[in-house]
C-alpha positions as CSV (number, residue, x, y, z in Angstrom):
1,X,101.4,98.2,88.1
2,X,100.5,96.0,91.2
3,X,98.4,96.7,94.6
4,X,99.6,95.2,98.0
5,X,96.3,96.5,99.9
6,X,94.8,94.6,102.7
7,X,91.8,94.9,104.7
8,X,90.4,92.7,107.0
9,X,88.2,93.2,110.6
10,X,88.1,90.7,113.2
11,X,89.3,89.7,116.7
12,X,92.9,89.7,118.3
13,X,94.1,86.3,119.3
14,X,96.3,86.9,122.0
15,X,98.1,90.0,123.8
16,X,99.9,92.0,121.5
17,X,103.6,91.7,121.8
18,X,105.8,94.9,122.0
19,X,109.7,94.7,121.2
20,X,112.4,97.1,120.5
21,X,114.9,96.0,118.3
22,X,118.7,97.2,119.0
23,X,118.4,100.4,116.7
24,X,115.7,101.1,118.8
25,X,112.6,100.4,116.3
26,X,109.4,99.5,118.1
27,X,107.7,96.0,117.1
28,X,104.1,95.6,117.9
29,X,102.5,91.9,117.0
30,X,99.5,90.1,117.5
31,X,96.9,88.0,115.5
32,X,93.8,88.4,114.1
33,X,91.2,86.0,113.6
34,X,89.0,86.4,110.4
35,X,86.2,84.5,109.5
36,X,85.1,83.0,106.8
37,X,81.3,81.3,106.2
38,X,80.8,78.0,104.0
39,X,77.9,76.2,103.2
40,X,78.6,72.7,105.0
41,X,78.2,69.6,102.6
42,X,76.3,67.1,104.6
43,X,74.1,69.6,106.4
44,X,73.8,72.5,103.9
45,X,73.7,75.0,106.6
46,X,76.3,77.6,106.5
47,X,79.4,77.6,109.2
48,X,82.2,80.1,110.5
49,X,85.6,78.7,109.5
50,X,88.5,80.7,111.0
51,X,91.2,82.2,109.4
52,X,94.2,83.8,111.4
53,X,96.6,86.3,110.2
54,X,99.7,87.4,112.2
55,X,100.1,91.6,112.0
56,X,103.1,94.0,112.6
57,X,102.8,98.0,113.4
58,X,106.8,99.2,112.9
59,X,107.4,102.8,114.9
60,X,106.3,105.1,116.8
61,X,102.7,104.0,116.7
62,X,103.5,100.3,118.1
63,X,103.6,101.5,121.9
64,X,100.7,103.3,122.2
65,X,98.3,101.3,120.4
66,X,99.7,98.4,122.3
67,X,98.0,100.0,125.3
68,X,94.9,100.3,123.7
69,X,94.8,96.2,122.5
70,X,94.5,93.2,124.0
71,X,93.3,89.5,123.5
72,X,89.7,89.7,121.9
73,X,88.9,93.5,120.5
74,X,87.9,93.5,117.5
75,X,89.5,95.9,115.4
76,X,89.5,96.8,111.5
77,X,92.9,96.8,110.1
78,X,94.3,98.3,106.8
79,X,97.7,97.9,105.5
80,X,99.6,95.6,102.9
81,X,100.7,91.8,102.6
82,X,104.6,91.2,103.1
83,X,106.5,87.5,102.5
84,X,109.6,86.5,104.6
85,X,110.7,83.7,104.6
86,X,114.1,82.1,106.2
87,X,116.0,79.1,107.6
88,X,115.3,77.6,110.8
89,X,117.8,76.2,113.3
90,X,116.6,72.6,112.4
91,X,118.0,73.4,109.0
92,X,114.7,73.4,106.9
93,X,113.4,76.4,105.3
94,X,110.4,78.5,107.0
95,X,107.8,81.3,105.5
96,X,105.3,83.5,106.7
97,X,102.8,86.1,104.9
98,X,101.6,88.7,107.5
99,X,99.9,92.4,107.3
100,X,101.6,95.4,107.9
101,X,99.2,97.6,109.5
102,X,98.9,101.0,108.0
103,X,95.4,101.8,110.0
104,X,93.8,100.6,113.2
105,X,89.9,101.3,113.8
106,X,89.1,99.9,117.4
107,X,85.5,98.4,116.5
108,X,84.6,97.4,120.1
109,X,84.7,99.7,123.2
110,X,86.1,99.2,126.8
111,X,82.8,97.7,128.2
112,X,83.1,95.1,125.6
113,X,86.5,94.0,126.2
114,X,87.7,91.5,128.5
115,X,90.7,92.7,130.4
116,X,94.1,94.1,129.0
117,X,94.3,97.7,128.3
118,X,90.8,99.6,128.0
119,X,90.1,98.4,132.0
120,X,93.3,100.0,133.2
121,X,92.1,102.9,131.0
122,X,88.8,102.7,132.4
123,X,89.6,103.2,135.4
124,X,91.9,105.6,135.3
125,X,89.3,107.7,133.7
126,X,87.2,107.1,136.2
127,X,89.5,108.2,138.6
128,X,90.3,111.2,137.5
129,X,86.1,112.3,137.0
130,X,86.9,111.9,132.8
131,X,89.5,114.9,133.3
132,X,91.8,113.6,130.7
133,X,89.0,112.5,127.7
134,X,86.7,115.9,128.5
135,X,85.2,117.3,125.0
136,X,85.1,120.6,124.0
137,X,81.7,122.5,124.1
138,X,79.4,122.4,121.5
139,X,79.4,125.3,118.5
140,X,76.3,127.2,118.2
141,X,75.9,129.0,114.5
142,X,74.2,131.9,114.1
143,X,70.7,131.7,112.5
144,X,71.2,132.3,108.7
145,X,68.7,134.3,106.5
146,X,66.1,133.1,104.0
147,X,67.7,129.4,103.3
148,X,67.9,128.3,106.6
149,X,64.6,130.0,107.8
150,X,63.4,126.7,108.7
151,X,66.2,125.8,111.4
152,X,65.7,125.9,115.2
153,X,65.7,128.9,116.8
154,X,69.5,129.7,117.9
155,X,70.9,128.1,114.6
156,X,72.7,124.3,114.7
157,X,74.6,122.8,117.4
158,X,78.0,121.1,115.7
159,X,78.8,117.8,117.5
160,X,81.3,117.6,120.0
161,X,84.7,115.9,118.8
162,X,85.0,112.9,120.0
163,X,87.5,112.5,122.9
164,X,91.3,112.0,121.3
165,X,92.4,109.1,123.5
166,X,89.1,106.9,123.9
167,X,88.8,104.7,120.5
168,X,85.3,104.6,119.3
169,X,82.8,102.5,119.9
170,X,80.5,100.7,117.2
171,X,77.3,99.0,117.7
172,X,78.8,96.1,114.8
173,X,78.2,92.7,115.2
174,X,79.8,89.4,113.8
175,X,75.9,88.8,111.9
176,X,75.7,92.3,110.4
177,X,79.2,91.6,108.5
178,X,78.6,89.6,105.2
179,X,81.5,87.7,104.6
């Protein structure tokens, strides 16, 4: 038995790239830069060292998440490790080992971002007074009997679900991650 499972978080490097190929399968590809902290030799103090690793999303997911990326969210990806390797025009052999995302988890929000996607977004929320991302109203239970004597009058309000197209935002930063 083996297990090709793969989970990183980090940063995108550039733009994702969207292509169709002639069957009409959708290509999404970008980078992601992963770091990696090592005690430095000669000063002893610990450093970031980059690591990048090139990603694919096949299907029907690739166009609209490649509205939702651009060059410097930080995303957690999960998905498994594929090897291809082939001959280049020059004649010498080439290989590449890249991730082929499974899940996305958008880990910054819009405000965080620095152009691409989530501005257009942003403003076209904005635009339309949040019509599109509304939630639906809160659920107010009952008040049960003797075990839940103790809740608030008018029983528990059930949070809202978040809103379907917005990806959520976390309050994670590059210190709080250990590795």
């Amino acid at each position: 038995m083996s297990i090709n499972r793969v989970n990183i978080s980090g940063n995108l490097t550039r733009d994702p790239e969207l292509r169709v190929t002639g069957s009409g399968t959708q290509i999404l590809s970008f980078g992601v830069a992963v770091n990696d902290r090592r005690r430095n030799p000669q000063s002893g103090e610990w450093e970031d060292y980059p690591n990048y690793v090139d990603c694919v999303v096949f299907g029907a997911r690739a166009e609209p998440l490649s509205r939702f990326l651009s060059k410097g969210a930080k995303v957690a990806l999960e998905g498994k490790l594929r090897y291809s390797s082939w001959e280049s025009k020059d004649g010498g052999r080439r290989s590449k080992l890249e991730v082929v995302v499974d899940e996305v988890e958008f880990l910054s929000s819009r405000n965080q971002q620095g152009g691409g996607a989530f501005q257009q977004d942003a403003g076209a929320f904005q635009q339309t007074g949040g019509a599109a991302f509304q939630q639906a109203p809160a659920y107010s239970a009952p008040v049960a009997a003797a075990p839940m004597a103790a809740a608030p009058q008018g029983g528990f309000a059930a949070p809202a679900p978040a809103p379907v197209q917005a990806p959520p935002s976390a309050d994670v930063y590059d210190e709080d991650i250990p590795f």
